[in-house]
C-alpha positions in Angstrom: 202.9 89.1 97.6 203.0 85.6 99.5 200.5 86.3 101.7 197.0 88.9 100.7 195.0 89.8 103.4 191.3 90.1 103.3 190.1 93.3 101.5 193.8 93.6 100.1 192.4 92.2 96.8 189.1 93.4 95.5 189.6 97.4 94.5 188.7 98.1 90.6 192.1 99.6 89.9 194.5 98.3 93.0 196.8 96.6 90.9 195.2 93.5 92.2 198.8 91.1 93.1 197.7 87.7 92.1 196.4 89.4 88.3 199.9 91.3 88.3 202.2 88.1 88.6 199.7 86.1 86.3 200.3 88.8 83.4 204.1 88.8 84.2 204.5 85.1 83.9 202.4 85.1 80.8 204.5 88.3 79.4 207.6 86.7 80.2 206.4 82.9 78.6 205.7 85.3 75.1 208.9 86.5 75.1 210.9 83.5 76.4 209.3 81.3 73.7 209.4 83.5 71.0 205.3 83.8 70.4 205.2 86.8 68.9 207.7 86.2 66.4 206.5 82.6 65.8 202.7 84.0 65.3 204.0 85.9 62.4 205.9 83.2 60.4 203.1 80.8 61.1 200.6 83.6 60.1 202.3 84.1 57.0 202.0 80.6 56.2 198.7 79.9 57.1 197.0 82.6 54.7 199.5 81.3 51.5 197.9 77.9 52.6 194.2 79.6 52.4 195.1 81.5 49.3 195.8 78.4 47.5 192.3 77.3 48.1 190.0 77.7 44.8 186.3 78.6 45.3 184.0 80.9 44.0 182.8 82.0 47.3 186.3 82.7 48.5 187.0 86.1 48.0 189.6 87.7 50.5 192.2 86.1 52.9 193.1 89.0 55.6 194.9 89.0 58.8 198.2 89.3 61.1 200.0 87.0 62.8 197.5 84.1 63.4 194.1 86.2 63.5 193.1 85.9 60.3 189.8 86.5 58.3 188.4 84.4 55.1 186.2 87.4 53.0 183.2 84.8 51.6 180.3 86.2 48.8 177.4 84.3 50.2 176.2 82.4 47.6 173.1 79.6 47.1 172.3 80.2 50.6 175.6 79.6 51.9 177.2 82.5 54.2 180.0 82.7 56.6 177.5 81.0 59.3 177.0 77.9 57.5 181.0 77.4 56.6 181.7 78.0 60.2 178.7 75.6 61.4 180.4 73.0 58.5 183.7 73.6 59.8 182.8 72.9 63.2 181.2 70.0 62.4 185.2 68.4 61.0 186.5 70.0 64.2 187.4 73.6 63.3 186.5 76.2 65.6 186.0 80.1 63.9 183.5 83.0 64.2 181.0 84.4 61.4 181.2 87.9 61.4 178.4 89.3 59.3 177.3 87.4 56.6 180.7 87.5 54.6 183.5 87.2 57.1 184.7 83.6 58.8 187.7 84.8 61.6 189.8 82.6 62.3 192.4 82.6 65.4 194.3 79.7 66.5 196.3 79.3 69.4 200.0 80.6 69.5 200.7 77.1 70.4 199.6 75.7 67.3 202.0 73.5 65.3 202.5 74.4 61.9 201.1 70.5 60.6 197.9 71.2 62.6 197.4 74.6 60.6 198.0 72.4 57.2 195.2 70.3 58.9 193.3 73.4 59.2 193.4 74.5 56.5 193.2 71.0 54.3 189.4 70.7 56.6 188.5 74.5 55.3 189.6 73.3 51.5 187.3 70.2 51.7 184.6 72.5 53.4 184.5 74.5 50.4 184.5 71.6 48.1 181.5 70.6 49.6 179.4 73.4 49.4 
């Protein structure tokens, strides 16, 4: 593994070496610091943070461990597109999937006061609209 020769690399299903001890160290950083675990408390606590969050549009907060999904009725021409393009505007990244769905999937790094942030910049989102 300390040295690849030319050709020793490229085949579809090779077990290419340098991808093999990437996903190793990544596998063993999960499980040395706990990510998967952590994922789930935080998880927990971001979506009672979103379901404290009063609007008519807000329907539905789904999801496991930190990918989580806000369940929106589009309403006076607002849909999950234009909360994501308002949330991106203050900062927070998301995806709109259809016209009702705003997915949401921080990092496992995330600390549990930027989440609060998060989710005090999605409260004030839907204030505004």
């Amino acid at each position: 593994m300390l040295v690849i020769k030319p050709g020793q690399h490229g085949s579809t299903f090779g077990g290419y070496p340098l991808a093999c001890a990437v996903s190793k160290a990544s596998l063993e950083v999960i499980q040395e610091e706990n990510l998967a675990q952590r994922s789930f408390v935080l998880g927990e606590k971001f979506r009672t943070a979103l379901r404290n969050i009063q609007h008519p549009m807000l329907k539905l907060v789904r999801g496991k461990g930190l990918l989580n999904a806000i369940v929106v009725e589009p309403k006076n021409g607002y849909e999950a597109w234009d909360i994501c393009l308002k949330l991106k505007d203050k900062g927070v990244l998301c995806k709109p999937t259809h016209r009702h769905i705003i997915r949401l999937a921080p990092p496992l790094v995330i600390t549990e006061d930027q989440l609060m942030e998060v989710t005090d910049i999605i409260n004030s989102v839907f204030n505004e609209i």
